[in-house]
C-alpha positions as CSV (number, residue, x, y, z in Angstrom):
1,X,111.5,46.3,109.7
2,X,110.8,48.7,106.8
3,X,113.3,49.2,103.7
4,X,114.3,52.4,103.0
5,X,115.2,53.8,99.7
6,X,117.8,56.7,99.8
7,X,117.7,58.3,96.3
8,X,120.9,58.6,95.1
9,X,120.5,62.3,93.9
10,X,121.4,64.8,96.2
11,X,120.1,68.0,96.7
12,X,120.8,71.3,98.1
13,X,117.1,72.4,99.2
14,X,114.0,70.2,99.4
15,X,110.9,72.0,99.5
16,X,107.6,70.2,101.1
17,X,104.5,71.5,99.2
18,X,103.6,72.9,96.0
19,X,101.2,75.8,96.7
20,X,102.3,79.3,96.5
21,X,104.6,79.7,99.0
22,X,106.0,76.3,97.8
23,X,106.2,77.2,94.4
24,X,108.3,80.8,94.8
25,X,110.6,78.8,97.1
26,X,111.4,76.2,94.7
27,X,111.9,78.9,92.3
28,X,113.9,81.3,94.0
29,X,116.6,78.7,94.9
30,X,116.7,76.7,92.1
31,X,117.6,80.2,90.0
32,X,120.3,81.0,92.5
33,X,121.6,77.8,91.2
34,X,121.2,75.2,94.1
35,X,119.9,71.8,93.5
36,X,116.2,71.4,94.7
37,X,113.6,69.1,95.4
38,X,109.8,70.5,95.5
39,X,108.1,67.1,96.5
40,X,104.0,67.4,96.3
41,X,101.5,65.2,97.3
42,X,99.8,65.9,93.8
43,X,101.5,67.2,90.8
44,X,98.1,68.0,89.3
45,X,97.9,70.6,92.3
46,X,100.5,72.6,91.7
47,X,99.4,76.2,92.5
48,X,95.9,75.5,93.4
49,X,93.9,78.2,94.7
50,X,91.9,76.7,96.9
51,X,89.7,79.0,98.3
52,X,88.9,82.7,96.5
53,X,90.7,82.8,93.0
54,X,91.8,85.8,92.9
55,X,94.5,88.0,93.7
56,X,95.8,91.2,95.0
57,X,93.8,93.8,97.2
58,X,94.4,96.4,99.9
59,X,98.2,94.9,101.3
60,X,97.9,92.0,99.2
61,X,98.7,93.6,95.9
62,X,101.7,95.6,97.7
63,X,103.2,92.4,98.5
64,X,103.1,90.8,95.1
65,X,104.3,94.3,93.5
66,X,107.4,93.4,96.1
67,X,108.0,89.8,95.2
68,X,108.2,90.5,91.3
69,X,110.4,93.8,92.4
70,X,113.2,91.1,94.0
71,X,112.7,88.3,91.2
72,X,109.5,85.9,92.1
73,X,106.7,84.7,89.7
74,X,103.2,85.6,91.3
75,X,102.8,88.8,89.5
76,X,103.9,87.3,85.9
77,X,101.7,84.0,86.8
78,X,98.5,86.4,87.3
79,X,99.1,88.8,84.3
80,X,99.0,85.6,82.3
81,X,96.0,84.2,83.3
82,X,93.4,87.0,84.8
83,X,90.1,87.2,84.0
84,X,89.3,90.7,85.9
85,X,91.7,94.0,86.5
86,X,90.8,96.3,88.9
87,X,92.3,99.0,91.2
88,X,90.9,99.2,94.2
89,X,90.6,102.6,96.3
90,X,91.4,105.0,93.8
91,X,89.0,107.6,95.4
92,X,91.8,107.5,98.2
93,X,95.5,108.4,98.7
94,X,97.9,106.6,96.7
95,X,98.9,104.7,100.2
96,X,96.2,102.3,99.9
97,X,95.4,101.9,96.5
98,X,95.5,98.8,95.4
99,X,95.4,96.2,92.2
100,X,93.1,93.3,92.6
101,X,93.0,90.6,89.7
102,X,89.8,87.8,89.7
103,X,92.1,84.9,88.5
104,X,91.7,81.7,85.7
105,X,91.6,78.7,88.8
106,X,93.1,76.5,85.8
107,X,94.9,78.5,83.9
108,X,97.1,79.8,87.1
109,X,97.6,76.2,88.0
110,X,98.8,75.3,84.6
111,X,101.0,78.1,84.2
112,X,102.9,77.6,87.2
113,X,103.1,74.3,86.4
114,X,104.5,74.8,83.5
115,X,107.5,77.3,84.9
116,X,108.2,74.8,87.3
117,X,108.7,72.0,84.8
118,X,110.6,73.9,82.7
119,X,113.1,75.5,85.3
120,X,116.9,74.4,85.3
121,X,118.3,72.8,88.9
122,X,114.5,72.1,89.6
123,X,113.3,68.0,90.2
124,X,109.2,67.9,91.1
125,X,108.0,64.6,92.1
126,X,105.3,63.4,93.7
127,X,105.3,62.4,97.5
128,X,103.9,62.7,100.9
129,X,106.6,64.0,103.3
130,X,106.2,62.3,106.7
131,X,109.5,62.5,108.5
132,X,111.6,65.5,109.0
133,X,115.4,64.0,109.1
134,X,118.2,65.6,111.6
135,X,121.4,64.9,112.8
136,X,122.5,67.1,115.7
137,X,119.9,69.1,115.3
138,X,120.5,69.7,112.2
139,X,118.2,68.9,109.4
140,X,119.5,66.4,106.4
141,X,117.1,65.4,104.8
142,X,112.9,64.3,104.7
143,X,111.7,60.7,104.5
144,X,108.1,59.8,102.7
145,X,105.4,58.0,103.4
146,X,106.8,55.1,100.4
147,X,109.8,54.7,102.6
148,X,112.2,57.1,100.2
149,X,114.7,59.1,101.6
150,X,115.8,62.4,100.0
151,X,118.9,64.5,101.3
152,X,119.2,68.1,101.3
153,X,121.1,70.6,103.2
154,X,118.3,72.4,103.7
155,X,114.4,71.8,103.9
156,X,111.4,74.3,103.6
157,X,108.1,72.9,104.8
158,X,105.1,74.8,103.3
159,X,102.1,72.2,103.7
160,X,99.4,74.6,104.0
161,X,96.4,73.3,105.6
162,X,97.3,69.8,105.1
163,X,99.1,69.5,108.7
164,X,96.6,67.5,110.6
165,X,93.6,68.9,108.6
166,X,90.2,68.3,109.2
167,X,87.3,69.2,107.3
168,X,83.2,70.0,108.7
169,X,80.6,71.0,106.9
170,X,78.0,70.6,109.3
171,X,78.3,68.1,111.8
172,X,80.2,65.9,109.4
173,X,83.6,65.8,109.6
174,X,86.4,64.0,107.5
175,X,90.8,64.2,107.5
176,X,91.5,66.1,104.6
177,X,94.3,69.1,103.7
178,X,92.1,70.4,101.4
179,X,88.8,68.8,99.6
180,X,89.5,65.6,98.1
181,X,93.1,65.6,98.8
182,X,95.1,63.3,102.4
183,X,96.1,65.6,105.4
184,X,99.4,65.1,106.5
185,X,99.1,63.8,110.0
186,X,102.7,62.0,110.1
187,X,104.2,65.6,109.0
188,X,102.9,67.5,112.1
189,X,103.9,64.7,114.7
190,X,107.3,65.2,112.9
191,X,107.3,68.3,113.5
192,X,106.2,67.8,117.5
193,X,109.0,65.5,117.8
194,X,111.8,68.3,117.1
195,X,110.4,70.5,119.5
196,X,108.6,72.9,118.1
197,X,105.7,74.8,119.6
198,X,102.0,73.9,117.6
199,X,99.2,75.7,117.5
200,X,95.9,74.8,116.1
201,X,94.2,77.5,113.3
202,X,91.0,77.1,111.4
203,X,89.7,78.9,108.0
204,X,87.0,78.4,105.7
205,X,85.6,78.7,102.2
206,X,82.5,79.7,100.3
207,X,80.0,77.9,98.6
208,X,80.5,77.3,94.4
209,X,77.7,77.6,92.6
210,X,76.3,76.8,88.7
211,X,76.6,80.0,86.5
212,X,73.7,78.8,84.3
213,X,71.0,78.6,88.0
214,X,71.6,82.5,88.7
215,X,69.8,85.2,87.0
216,X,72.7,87.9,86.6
217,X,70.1,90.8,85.6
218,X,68.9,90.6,89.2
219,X,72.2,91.5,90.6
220,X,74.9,94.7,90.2
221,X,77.6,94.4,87.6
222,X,81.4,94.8,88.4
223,X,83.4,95.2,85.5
224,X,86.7,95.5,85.3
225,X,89.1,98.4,84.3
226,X,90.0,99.3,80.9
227,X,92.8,99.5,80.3
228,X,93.9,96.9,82.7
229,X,96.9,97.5,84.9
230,X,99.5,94.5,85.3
231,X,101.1,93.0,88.5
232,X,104.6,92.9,86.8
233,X,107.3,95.4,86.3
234,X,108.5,93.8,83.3
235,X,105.4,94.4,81.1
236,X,106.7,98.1,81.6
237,X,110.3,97.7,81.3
238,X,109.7,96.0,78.0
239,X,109.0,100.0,76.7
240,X,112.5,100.2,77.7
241,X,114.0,97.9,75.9
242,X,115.2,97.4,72.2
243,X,113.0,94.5,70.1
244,X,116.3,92.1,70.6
245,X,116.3,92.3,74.5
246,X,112.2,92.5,75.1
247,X,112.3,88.6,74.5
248,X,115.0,87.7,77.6
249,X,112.2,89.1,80.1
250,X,109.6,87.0,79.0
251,X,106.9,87.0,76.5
252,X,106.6,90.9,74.6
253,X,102.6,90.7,75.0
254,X,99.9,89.5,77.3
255,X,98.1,86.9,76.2
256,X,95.2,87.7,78.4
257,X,94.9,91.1,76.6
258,X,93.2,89.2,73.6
259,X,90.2,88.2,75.6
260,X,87.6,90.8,77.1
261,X,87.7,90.9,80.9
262,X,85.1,88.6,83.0
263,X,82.7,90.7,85.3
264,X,82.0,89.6,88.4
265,X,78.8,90.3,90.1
266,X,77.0,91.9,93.4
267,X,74.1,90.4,95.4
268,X,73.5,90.6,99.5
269,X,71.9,88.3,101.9
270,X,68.7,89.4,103.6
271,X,66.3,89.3,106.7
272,X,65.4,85.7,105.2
273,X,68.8,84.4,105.1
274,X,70.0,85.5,108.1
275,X,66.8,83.5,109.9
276,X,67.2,80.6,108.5
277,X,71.0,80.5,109.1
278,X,69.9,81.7,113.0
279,X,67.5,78.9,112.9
280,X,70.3,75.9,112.0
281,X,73.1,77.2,114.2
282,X,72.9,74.1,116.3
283,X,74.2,71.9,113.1
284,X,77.2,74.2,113.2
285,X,80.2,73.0,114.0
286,X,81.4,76.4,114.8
287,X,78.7,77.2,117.4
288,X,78.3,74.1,118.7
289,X,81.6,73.8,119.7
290,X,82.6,71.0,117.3
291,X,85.5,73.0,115.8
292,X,88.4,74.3,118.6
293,X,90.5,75.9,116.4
294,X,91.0,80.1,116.5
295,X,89.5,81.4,113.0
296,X,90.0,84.8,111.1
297,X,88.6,87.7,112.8
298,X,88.8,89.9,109.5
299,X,87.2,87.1,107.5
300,X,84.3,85.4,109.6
301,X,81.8,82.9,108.6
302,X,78.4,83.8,106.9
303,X,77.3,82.2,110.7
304,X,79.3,84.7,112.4
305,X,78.6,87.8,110.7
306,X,74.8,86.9,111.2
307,X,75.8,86.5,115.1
308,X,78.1,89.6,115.4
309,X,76.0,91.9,113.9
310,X,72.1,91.3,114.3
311,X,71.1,95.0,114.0
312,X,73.0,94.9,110.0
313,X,69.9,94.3,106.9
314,X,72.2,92.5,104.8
315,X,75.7,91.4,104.1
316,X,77.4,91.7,100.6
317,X,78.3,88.8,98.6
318,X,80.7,89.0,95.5
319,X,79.6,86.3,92.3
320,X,83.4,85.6,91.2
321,X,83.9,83.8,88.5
322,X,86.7,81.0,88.5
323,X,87.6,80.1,84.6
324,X,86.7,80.4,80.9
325,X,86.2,77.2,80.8
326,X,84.1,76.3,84.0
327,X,80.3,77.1,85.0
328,X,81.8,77.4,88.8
329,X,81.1,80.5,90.4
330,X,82.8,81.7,93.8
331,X,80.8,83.5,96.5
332,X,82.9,85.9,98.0
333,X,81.7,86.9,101.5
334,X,79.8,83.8,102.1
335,X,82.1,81.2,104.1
336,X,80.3,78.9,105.9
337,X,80.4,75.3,107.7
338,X,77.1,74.9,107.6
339,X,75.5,71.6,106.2
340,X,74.8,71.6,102.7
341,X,70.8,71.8,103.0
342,X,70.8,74.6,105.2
343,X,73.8,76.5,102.6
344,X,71.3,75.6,99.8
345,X,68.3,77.3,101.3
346,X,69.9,80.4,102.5
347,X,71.4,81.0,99.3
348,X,68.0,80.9,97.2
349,X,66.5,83.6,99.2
350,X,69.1,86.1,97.5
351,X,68.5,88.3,94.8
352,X,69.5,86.0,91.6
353,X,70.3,82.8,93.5
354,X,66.7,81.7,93.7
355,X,67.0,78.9,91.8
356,X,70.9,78.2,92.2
357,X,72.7,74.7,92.7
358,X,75.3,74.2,94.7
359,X,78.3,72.7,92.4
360,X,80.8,72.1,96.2
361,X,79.8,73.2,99.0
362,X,81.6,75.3,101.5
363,X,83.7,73.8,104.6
364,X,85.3,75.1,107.2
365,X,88.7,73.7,107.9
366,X,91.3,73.0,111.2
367,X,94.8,72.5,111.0
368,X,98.1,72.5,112.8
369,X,100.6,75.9,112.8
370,X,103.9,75.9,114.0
371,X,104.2,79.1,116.6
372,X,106.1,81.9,114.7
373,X,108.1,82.5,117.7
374,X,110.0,79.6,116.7
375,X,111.2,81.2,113.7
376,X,114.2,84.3,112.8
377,X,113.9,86.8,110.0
378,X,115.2,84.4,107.4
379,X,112.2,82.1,107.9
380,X,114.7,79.5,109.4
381,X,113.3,77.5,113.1
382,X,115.9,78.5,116.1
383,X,115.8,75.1,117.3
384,X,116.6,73.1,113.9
385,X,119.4,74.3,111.5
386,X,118.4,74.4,108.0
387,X,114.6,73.5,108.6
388,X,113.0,77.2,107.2
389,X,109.3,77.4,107.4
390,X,106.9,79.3,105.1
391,X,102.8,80.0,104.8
392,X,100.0,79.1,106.7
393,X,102.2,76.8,108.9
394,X,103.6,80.1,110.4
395,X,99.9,80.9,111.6
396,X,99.5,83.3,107.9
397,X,96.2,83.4,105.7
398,X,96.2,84.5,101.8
399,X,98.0,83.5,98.7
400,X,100.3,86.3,98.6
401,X,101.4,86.1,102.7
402,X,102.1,82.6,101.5
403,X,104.2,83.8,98.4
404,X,105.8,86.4,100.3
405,X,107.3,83.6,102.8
406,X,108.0,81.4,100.3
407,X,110.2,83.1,98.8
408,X,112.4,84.3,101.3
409,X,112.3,81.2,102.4
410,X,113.9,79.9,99.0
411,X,116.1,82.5,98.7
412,X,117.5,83.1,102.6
413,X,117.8,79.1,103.1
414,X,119.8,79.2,99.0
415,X,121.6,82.1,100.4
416,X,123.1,80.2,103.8
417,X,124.3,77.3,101.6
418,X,126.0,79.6,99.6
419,X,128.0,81.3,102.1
420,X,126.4,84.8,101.6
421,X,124.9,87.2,103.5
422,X,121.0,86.6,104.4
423,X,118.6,88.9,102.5
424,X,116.2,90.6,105.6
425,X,113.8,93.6,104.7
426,X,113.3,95.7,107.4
427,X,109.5,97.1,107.9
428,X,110.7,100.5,106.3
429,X,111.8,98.9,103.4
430,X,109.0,96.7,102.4
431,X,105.4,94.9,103.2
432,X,107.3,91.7,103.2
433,X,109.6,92.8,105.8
434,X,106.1,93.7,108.3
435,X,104.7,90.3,107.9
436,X,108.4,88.8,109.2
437,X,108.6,91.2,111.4
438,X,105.2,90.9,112.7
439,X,105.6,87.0,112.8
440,X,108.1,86.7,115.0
441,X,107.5,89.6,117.3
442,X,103.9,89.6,118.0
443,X,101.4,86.6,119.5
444,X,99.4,84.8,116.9
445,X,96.3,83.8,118.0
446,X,94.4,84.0,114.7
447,X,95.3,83.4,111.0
448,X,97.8,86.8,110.3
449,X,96.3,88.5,107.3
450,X,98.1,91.6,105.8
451,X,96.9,95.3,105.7
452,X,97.8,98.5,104.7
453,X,97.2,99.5,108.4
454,X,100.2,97.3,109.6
455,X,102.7,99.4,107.4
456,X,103.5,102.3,109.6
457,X,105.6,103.7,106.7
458,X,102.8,102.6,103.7
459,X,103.3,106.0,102.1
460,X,107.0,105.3,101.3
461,X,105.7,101.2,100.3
462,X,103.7,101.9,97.4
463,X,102.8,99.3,95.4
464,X,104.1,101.7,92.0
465,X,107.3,102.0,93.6
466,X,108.2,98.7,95.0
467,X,111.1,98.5,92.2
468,X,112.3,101.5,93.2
469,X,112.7,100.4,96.7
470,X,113.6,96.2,96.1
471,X,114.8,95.3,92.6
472,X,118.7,96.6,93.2
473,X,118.3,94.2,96.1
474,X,116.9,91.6,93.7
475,X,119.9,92.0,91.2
476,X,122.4,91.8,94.2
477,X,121.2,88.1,95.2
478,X,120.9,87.5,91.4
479,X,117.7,86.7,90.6
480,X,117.1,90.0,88.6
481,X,118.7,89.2,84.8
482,X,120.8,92.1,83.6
483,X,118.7,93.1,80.7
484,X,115.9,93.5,83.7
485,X,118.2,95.8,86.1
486,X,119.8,98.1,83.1
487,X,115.9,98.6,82.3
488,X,114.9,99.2,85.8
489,X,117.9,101.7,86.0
490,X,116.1,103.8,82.8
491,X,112.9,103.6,84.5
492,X,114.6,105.2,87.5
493,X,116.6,108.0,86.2
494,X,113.2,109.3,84.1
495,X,111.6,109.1,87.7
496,X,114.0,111.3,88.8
497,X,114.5,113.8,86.3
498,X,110.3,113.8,85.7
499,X,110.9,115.0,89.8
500,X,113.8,117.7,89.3
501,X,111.4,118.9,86.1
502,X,107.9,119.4,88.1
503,X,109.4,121.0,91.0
504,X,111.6,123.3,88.9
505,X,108.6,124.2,86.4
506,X,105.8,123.7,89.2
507,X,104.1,121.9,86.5
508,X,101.0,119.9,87.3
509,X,101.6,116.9,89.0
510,X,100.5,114.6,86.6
511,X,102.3,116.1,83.6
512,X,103.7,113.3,81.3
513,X,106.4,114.9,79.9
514,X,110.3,116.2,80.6
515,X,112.4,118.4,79.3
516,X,115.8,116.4,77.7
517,X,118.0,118.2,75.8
518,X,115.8,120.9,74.8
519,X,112.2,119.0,73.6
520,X,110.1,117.6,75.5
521,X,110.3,113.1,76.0
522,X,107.1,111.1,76.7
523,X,107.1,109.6,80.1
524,X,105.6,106.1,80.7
525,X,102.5,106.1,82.3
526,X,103.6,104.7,85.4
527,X,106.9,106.4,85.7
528,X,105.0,109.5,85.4
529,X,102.4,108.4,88.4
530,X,105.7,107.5,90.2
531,X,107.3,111.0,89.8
532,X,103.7,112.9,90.9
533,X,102.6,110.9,93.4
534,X,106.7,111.7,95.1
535,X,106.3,115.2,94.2
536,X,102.5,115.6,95.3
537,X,103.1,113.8,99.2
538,X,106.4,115.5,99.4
539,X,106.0,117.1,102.9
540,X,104.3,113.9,104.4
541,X,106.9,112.0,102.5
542,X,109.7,113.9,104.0
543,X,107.7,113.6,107.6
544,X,108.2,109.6,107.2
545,X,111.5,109.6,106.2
546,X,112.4,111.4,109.6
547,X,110.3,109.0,111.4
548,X,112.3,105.7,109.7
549,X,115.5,107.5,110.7
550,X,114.7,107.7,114.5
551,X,113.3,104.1,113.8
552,X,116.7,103.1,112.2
553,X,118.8,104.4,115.3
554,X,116.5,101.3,117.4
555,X,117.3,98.9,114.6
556,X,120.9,100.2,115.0
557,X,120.9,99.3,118.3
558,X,122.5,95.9,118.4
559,X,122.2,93.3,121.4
560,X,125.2,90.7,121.9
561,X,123.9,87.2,120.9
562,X,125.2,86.7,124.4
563,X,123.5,89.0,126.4
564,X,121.9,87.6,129.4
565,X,118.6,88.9,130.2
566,X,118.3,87.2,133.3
567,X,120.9,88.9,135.3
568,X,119.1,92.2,134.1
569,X,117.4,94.4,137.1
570,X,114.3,96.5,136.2
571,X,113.3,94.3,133.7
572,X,109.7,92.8,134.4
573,X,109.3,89.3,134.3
574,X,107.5,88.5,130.9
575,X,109.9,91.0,129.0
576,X,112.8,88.7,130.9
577,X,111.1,85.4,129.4
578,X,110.5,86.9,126.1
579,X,113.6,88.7,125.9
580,X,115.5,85.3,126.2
581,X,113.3,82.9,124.4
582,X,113.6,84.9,121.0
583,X,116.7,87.1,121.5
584,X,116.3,89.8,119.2
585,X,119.1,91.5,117.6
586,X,118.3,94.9,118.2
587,X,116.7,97.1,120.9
588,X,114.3,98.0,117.7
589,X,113.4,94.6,117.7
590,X,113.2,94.5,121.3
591,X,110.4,97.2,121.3
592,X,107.9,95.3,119.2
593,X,108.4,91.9,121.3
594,X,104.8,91.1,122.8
595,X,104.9,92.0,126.4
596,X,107.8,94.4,126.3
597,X,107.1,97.5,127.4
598,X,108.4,101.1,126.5
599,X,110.0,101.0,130.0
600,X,111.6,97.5,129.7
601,X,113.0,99.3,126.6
602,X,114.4,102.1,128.5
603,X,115.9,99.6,131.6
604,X,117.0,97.2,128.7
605,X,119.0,100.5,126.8
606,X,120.8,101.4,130.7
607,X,122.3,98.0,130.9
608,X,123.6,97.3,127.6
609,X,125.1,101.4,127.7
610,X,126.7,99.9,131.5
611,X,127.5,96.7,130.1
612,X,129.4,97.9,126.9
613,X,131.5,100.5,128.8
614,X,132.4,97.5,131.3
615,X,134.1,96.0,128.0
């Protein structure tokens, strides 16, 4: 009989897993002021980026402009330790531009790490979680695989790959969460056990290779912008500020800024590497049928590209860099499962890669998912009170999905124990509130990646106005200091009188400065884009706030918790079983459920209109 050892601490919120929807989780509840756990398999892999270190990009960037609006730490973790800056699609409308940062792999880690170590109402320890505890389904606590049990009112499970993983590279396969590092079989069965639905999901990553075997004169430069743009709102709001308050929103300077920026680099594969990775697709695992698991359409393989599209020349490959301090270089564009000979050889018939060496080679990996359909909007499972869920366990892909969950996660699951009302972003309000949205209401069958294309209203969800949109909501769940709100609220009144001044004056857009009490103010650069980009996209700005209000009269549309769908005529029989598996609140809601049609919406409107004038 084993001996179990309940700690005598109690918490409020345990958190399982210490990547980066782990980490904003543990953060965002331990600052609302709850007692919580993050237990990690590895402390010394605390924020790892384990495949492309970098962040930001089309979406991406939007959603880490949102977490930092509400409170979170991605944004300030990659100010302080980029390499690269650089805004993507600035040739195009302000609805898709986007900041992308190439990211210090060690530094990150050890930044993060240092935040969560130093954050009050926050214990990390070291421990594989292996048993989900409930009583009456209802979750109390999580028991390792040493036999310790830790209560908690709440738990958030973000394990990443680790649930069930499996490694191949080649036809050589291993169990592994990531490489080097357990997978956490015991987890997933746990998981099974409760009821939950699970999926199986597979992803990849690239080749690293030695920075001292390529010759970078035979490939195309990318530098990075100068001057760099930051992720954070509070490098900004320090202008704002007097010297005594710039210190209570963190450091006053970038520490990054005293370094020049890291290029990366461009090369492409060729008519040679494309035949020998044609030639060795029977020692893939991926075309030999070795790996079942559903991978990333957007994202494919080196292998699959090849496949998909014969009649392409060449495919582009990104030389990232990962550190300062390291000689590893990440190939952007080249995931691959194939064995390490056949990786080796393909990759020396490109342009600067002759002579590379391989420092890790790529891998493709499975794992277990836990169907989004088992989830609501504040991350929390419908079957298990308590138990929220958050990252590539909800069938996502990308560190800044992952952040995104996490910390609604934190702050939703904080929020419950606390009695208050549950923070939920609707998909006019915020990126953030698409990928719920899109979770729970659509089929995954493929890792969920985020883009600008999802956003119906992406012209109102700027990534420069994501304060404007999210940090009021940020200081009403209080994890927005007041020194940061009374800053944001300067920010915002400039905004609005730059707006009254260029449409009074019909000065050019991008004029920088007001008129105040008779001379003219400089504007901050990015309160100045703010105000032009509003006054600029006016009409089509105008043309999507109509569309959100005849959106918002769906979402207004509530459905009693104890409708039942059954007894509804007209309706056909997969709206019927979707209808009453995930219950949505509102006939908005309804409309987006996968295989619910625009006339099940209409039947569905009649009967609640009949049955609320029965009442």
């Amino acid at each position: 009989m084993p001996r179990f050892f309940e700690y005598p601490k109690k918490y409020d919120v345990i958190v399982v897993g210490a990547g980066h929807a782990g980490i904003e989780a543990a953060l965002a509840s331990a600052r609302l002021g709850l007692k919580t756990l993050m237990l990690t398999m590895n402390i010394d892999t605390v924020g790892f980026m384990s495949c492309n270190p970098a962040m930001g990009g089309p979406a991406k960037s939007q959603l880490i402009f949102e977490i930092d609006a509400l409170g979170g730490e991605i944004g300030k973790a990659t100010d302080q330790t980029f390499l690269q800056m650089k805004m993507l699609n600035t040739k195009k409308g302000p609805a898709v531009q986007s900041l992308r940062a190439q990211s210090d792999r060690a530094q990150y880690h050890r930044y993060m790490k240092r935040v969560l170590e130093s954050t009050e109402n926050l214990d990390v320890k070291q421990g594989l979680a292996e048993e989900l505890l409930t009583k009456n389904r209802k979750i109390i606590g999580v028991r390792t695989s040493l036999d310790v049990i830790y209560r908690g009112k709440a738990v958030i499970i973000c394990p990443g790959t680790f649930l069930k993983g499996v490694i191949h590279v080649g036809m050589k396969h291993m169990a592994a969460g990531r490489a080097g590092e357990f997978a956490a079989d015991k987890l997933s069965d746990s998981l099974r056990r409760l009821g939950l639905k699970i999926g199986r999901l597979k992803t990849g990553t690239t080749p690293r290779l030695d920075q001292r075997t390529i010759d970078f004169s035979k490939t195309v430069i990318q530098p990075g912008d100068e001057p760099p743009k930051m992720f954070s709102f509070t490098w900004e709001y320090q202008k704002y500020l007097s010297k005594n308050q710039r210190g209570k929103l963190g450091p006053a300077e970038n520490v990054q800024l005293a370094f020049p920026q890291v290029p990366c680099h461009l090369t492409r594969t060729n008519e040679k590497t494309h035949k020998i990775i044609l030639a060795n697709l029977d020692r893939s695992p991926l075309f030999s049928g070795k790996i079942k698991g559903v991978g990333p359409r957007y994202c494919p393989s080196i292998e699959d590209k090849v496949v998909r599209f014969p009649d392409k020349s060449g495919h582009l490959t990104f030389l990232e860099p990962q550190g300062r301090d390291t000689q590893e270089i990440y190939t952007q564009g080249m995931s691959t499962s194939l064995p390490e000979d056949v990786q080796l050889k393909f990759l020396r018939t490109m342009a600067g890669l002759e002579k590379v060496e391989i420092i890790r080679p790529g891998y493709a990996i499975e794992y277990d998912f836990v169907c989004p359909s088992e989830i609501d909007r504040t991350l929390q499972t419908r079957k298990i009170a308590g138990l929220y869920l958050a990252g590539q366990i909800n069938g996502t892909s990308g560190y800044e999905e992952a952040a995104a969950q996490g910390f609604m996660a934190g702050v939703n699951a904080a929020l419950k124990i606390l009695r208050r009302p549950p923070l939920i972003l609707g998909r006019d309000e915020a990126y953030i509130g698409v990928l719920i949205d899109d979770l729970i209401s659509k089929e995954i069958t493929e890792p969920y990646r985020m883009f600008t294309s999802r956003a119906e209203y992406r012209l109102l969800l700027r990534q420069d106005n994501a304060d404007l949109r999210l940090t009021e909501k940020g200081h009403r769940v209080g994890l927005i200091s007041k020194e940061r709100f009374a800053a944001f609220c300067r920010k915002r009144e400039m905004v609005e009188e730059q707006i009254r001044y260029l449409n009074r004056t019909g000065a050019p857009a991008r004029q920088r400065t007001k008129i105040k009490g008779g001379k003219p103010k400089v504007l901050t650069v990015e309160a100045a884009e703010t105000a032009a980009i509003a006054v600029k996209y006016a009409g089509y700005i105008e043309r999507q706030k109509t569309q959100i209000a005849r959106f918002r009269k769906l979402e207004n549309f509530k459905i009693p918790k104890d409708v039942d769908y059954l007894k509804m005529e007209g309706l056909c029989r997969e709206a019927t079983q979707k209808l009453d598996q995930l219950r949505p609140a509102s006939v908005g809601e309804a409309s987006r459920l996968a295989g619910v049609s625009p006339a099940d919406v209409s039947v569905l409107m009649v009967q609640l209109e009949i049955n609320r004038r029965r009442l």
